[in-house]
BASESE-46907 format. One record per residue (C-alpha): residue number from 1; residue in three letters; x negated, y negated, z negated. Coordinates in steps of 0.25 Angstrom, whole numbers, plus 5000, padded with zeros to 4 digits. Each point is the difference from the previous one (the first is absolute). Layout:
% residues N
SITE_NUM_ALA_X_Y_Z
...
***
This chain:
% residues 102
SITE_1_UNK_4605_4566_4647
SITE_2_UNK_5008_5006_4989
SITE_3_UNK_5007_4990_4992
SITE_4_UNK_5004_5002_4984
SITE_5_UNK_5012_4992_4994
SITE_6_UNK_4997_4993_4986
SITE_7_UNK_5011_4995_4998
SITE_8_UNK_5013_4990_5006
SITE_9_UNK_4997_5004_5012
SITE_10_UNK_4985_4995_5000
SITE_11_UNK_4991_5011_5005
SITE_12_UNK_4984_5001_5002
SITE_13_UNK_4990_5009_5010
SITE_14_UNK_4997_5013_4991
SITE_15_UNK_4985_5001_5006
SITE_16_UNK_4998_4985_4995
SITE_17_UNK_5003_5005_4985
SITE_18_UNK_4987_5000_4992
SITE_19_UNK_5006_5002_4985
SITE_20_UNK_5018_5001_4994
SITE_21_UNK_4996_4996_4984
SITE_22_UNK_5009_4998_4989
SITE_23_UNK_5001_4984_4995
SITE_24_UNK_4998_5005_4985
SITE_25_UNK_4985_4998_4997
SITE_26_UNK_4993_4987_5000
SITE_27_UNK_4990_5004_5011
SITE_28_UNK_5014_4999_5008
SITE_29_UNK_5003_4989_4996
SITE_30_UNK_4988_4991_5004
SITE_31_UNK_5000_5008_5012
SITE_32_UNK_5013_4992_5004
SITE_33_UNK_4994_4987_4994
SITE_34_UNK_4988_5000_5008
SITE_35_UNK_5007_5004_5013
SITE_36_UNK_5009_4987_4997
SITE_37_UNK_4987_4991_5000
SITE_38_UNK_4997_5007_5011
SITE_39_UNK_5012_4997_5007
SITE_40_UNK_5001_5016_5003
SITE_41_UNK_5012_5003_4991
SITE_42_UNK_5012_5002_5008
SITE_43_UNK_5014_5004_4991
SITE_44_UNK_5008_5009_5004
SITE_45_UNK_5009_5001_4988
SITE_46_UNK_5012_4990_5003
SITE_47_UNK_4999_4994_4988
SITE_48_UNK_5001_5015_4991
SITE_49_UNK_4990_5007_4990
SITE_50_UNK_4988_5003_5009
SITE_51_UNK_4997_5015_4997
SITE_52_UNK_4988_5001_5007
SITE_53_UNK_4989_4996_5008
SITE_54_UNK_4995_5003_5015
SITE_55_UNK_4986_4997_5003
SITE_56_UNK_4996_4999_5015
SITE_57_UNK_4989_5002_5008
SITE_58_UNK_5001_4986_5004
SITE_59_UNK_4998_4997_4987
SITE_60_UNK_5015_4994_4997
SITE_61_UNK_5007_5003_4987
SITE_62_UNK_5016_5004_5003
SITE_63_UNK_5010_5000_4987
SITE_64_UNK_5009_5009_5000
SITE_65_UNK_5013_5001_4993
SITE_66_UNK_5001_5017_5003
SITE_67_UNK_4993_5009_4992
SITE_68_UNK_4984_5005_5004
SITE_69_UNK_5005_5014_4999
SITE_70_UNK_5011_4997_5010
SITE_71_UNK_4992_4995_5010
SITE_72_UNK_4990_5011_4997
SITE_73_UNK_5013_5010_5003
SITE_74_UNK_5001_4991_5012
SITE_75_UNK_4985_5003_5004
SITE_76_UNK_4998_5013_4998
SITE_77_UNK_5014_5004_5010
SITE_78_UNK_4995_4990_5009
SITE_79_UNK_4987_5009_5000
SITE_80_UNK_5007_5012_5001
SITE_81_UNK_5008_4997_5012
SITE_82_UNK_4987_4995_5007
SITE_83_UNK_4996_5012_4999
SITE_84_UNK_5011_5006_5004
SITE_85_UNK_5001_4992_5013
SITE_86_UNK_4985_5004_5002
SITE_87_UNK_5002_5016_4997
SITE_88_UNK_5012_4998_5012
SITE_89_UNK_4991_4993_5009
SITE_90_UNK_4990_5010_4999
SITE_91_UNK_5010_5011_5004
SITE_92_UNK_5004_4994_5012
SITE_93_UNK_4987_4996_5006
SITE_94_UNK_4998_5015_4996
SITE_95_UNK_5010_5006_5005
SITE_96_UNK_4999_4991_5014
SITE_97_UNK_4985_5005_5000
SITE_98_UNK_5005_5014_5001
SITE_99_UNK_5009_4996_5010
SITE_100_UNK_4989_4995_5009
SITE_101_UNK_4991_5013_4997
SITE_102_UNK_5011_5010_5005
***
């Protein structure tokens, strides 16, 4: 479970984020709206500008008051040390296969 901070502290599960939009455009905008109604709107913003919007797979809406390119950054370096962690991983169960070969 690989968790992404957005903002004050508040983080979500990276694997659960479906969409990071920007608030500008009216689509965005009833996005937000309808996930009020819904009662799936959860703000994250502390009562600042909210710069952008997180879709989940559960269908929630999350404000955000840090930017969608931000948290894109955080994405993608989260993405790149899993990978990371999985090319070390790999090494070592080679490296103990060898071992047990000899």
């Amino acid at each position: 479970m690989k968790l992404i901070n957005i903002g004050f502290g508040n983080t979500v599960m990276a694997e659960k984020i479906v969409a990071v939009i920007n608030t500008g455009s009216s689509p965005a905008r009833k996005l937000k709206e309808s996930a009020k109604q819904a009662g799936q709107l959860i703000d994250v913003t502390e009562g600042r500008r909210t710069r952008s919007i997180l879709v989940m797979d559960s269908n929630h809406v999350v404000l955000s008051s840090v930017q969608p390119e931000t948290i894109s950054q955080r994405l993608g370096a989260l993405r790149i040390e899993t990978q990371l962690a999985e090319i070390e991983q790999l090494k070592k169960s080679e490296q103990s296969r060898k071992k047990g070969g000899q």
